[in-house]
C-alpha positions in Angstrom: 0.0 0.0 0.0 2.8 2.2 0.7 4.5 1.6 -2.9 0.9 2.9 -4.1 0.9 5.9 -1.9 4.2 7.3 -3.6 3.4 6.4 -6.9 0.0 8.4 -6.5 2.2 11.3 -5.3 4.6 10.8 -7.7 2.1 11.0 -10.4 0.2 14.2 -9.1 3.8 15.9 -8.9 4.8 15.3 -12.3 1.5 16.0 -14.1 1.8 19.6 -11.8 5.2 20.0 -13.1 4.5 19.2 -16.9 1.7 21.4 -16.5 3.6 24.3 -16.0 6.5 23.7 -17.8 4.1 23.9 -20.6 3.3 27.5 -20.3 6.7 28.3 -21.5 6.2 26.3 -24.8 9.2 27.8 -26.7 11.8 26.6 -24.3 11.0 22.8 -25.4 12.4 24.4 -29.1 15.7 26.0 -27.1 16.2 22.6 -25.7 15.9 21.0 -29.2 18.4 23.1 -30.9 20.7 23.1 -27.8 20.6 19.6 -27.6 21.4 18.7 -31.0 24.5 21.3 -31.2 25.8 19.8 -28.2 25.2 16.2 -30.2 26.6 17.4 -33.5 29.8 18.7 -31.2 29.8 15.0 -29.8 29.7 13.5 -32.9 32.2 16.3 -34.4 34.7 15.4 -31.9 34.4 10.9 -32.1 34.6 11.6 -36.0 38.7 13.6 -35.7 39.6 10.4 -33.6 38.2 7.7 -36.3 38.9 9.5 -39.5 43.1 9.5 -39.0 42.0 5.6 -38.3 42.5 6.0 -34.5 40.2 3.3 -32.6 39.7 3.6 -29.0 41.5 0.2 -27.9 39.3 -2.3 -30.5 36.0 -0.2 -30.3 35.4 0.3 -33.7 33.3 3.4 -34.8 29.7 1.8 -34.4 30.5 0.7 -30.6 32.0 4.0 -29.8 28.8 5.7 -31.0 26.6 2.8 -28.7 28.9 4.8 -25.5 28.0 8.2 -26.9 24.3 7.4 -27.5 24.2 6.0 -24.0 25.7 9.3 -22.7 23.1 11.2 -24.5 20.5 9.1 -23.1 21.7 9.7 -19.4 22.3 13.5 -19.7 18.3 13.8 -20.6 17.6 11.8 -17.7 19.6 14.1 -15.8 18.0 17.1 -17.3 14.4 15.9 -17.5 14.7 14.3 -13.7 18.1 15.2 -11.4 19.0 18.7 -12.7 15.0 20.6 -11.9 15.1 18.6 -8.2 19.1 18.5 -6.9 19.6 22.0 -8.0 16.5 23.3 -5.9 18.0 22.1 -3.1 20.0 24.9 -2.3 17.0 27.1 -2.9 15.1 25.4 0.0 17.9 25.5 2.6 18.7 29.7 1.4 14.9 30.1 1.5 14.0 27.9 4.8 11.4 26.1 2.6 13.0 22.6 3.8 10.8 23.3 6.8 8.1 22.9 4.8 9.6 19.7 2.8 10.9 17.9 6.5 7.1 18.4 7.8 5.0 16.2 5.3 3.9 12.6 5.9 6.0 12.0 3.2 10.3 10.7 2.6 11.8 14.0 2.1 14.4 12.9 0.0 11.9 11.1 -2.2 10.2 14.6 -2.3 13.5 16.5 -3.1 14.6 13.8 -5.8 11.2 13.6 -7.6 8.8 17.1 -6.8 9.4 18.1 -10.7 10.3 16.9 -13.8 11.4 19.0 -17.0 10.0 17.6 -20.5 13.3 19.9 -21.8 15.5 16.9 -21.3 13.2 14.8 -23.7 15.1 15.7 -27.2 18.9 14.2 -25.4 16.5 11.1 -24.5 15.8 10.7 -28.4 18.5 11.7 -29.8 20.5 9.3 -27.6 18.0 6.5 -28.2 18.5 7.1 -32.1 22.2 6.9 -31.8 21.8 3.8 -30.2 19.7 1.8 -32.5 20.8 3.5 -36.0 24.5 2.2 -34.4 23.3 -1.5 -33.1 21.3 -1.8 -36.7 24.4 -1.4 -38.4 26.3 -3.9 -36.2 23.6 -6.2 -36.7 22.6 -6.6 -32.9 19.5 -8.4 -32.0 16.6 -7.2 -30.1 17.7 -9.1 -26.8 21.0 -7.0 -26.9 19.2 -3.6 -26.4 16.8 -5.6 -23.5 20.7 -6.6 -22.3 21.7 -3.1 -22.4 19.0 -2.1 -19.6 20.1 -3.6 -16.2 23.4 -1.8 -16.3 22.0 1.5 -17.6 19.3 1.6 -15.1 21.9 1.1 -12.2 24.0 3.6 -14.0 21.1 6.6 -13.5 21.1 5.2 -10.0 25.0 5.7 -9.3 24.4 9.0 -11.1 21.2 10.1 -8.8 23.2 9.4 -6.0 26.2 11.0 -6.4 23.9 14.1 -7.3 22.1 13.8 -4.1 24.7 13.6 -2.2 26.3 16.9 -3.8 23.3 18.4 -3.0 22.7 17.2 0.5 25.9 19.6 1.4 24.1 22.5 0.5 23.5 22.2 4.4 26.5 22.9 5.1 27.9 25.2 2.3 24.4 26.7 1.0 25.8 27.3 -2.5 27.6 24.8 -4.4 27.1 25.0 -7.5 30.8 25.3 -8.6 30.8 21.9 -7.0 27.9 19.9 -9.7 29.6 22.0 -12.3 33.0 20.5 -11.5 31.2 16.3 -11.1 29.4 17.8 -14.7 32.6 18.1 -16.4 34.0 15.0 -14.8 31.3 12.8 -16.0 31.6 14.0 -19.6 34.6 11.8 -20.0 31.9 9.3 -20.4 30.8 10.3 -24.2 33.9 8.2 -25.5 34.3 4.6 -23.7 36.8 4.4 -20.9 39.8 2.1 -22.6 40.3 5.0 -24.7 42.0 6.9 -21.7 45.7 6.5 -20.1 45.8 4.1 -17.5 45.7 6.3 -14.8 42.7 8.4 -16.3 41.1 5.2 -16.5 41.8 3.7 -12.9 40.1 7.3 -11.9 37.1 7.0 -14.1 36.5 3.5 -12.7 37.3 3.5 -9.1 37.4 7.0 -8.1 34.3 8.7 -10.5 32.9 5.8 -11.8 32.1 7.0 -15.2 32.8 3.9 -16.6 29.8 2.4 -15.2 27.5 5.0 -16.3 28.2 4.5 -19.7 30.9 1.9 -20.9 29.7 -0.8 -19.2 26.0 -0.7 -20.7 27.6 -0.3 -23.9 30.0 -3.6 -23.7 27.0 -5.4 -22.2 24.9 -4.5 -25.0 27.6 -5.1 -27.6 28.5 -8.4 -25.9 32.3 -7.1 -24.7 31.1 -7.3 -21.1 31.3 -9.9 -18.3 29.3 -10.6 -15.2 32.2 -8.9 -13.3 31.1 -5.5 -14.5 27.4 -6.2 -14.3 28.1 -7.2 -10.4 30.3 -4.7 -9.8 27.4 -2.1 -11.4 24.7 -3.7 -9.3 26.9 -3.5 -5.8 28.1 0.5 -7.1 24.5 1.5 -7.3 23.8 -0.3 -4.3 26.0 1.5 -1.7 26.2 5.1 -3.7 22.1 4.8 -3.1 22.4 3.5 0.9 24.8 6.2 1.1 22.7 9.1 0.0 20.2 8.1 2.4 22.9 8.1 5.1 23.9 10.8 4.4 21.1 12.5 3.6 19.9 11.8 7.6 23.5 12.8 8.4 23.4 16.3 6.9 19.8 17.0 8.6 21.3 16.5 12.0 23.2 19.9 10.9 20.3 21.9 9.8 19.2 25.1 11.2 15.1 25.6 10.8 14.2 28.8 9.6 11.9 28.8 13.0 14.4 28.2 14.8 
C-alpha cells in the first residue's frame, strides 16, 4: 500500500510539473536546438579520432557511437529528472522552505529527488536513443541486446542520482555549491567516449574514483557483448551502496540543519 501511496504522489507531482513547464512552450524548441548542437559537437569530436583511423583500444566506430548514444541518453535523464530537483535544493535550505519539505507525511528525500520533472530533457533522451539503434542496426545486434543493455544502464542513473544527491545534501552545510555539480558535470563528460580509450591512470580514476565507466561503458559492452558478469556485479553492488549512502547521508546532513523557526 505504501508503494501505491508514492506512486499516486509521484504522479500528481509530475502531471503539476508538466503542466507548468508547458506555459513556457518555446523553451522545449531551445532545448531541441541546444541539444542537437551539443550532439553534432559530440559527434564532431568521435569523428577527428576515427577519420586519422584512431580506434579507442578495439571499439570500432559503431560501438563508440553505442557509449555516446548512451551518454546522451543519461544527460536527458539528468536534465528531465536530477537537474530541476538536486539543484533546488539549495534554494530550500537559502529560503527555509525545507521546513516545509521535513514536515510532510512523506520521505523527504523522495520529495527533493522527484517534486518536478522537465519535459526539456526529452530531445537528449531521443536523440541518444536514435544513436543507439541506427549504431546496433548497423552492427547487426539483436533485439535481446538492447533488452541486455538495460540492467546496467538503469543502475547507471542510480550511481548517477546518487552522487547528485549527495552533492546536494551539502548544500546544508555550504548553502551554495554549485561550482561543485559543475566541477562532477565536467568530470562525468569523459563518459561520451568509452573508458579504454584513456591513459591508464585516467582510467583507474574514471572506474574507481568517478565511476564513469559504469554509467556508460559498461551498458555499452553489455549490450555489444564485450562485457562480463564482473562489471554487471560490480554495477549492481556500485548503485547499491552510492544509493544507501545518499540516504545516510542524507539523515547525516539534517542532524546539521538550522530551521528557519528556529
Amino acid at each position: 500500500m505504501r508503494v501505491r501511496q508514492y506512486l499516486r504522489v509521484l504522479r500528481l507531482f509530475w502531471q503539476v510539473a508538466i503542466a507548468a513547464e508547458l506555459e513556457y512552450r518555446i523553451n522545449f524548441v531551445i532545448s531541441v536546438i541546444s541539444s542537437l548542437g551539443g550532439l553534432v559537437g559530440s559527434l564532431f569530436g568521435l569523428f577527428l579520432f576515427y577519420r586519422t583511423g584512431y580506434t579507442f583500444d578495439g571499439w570500432s566506430w559503431e560501438q563508440a557511437l553505442v557509449v555516446l548514444g548512451i551518454f546522451t541518453i543519461l544527460q536527458g535523464v539528468s536534465a528531465t529528472f536530477l537537474v530541476p530537483n538536486l539543484n533546488k535544493i539549495v534554494g530550500h535550505v537559502q529560503e527555509g522552505t525545507l521546513d516545509f519539505v521535513l514536515l510532510k507525511p512523506i520521505s523527504s528525500q523522495f520529495w527533493l529527488s522527484t517534486h518536478t520533472v522537465s519535459p526539456w530533457g526529452l530531445p537528449d533522451l531521443i536523440f541518444g536513443a536514435i544513436i543507439v539503434f541506427y549504431a546496433g542496426g548497423h552492427l547487426g545486434l539483436a533485439p535481446t541486446a538492447y533488452l541486455a543493455m538495460l540492467p546496467p544502464l538503469v543502475l547507471g542513473v542510480i550511481s548517477l542520482y546518487s552522487l547528485w544527491f549527495i552533492l546536494g545534501a551539502t548544500s546544508i552545510w555550504f548553502v551554495k555549491i554549485y561550482n561543485v555539480t559543475e566541477v562532477l558535470r565536467s568530470l562525468l563528460e569523459a563518459g561520451r567516449f568509452p573508458v579504454e580509450g584513456y591513459p591508464a591512470a585516467y582510467r583507474v580514476f574514471f572506474t574507481f574514483i568517478i565511476p564513469v565507466a559504469f554509467l556508460t561503458t559498461v551498458p555499452a559492452q553489455t549490450m555489444i557483448g564485450r562485457s562480463d558478469s564482473g562489471w554487471l556485479l560490480g554495477s549492481a553492488l556500485l548503485a547499491a551502496v552510492l544509493f544507501q549512502v545518499s540516504r545516510w547521508f542524507w539523515q547525516f546532513a539534517l542532524r546539521f540543519y538550522t530551521s528557519a523557526s528556529s
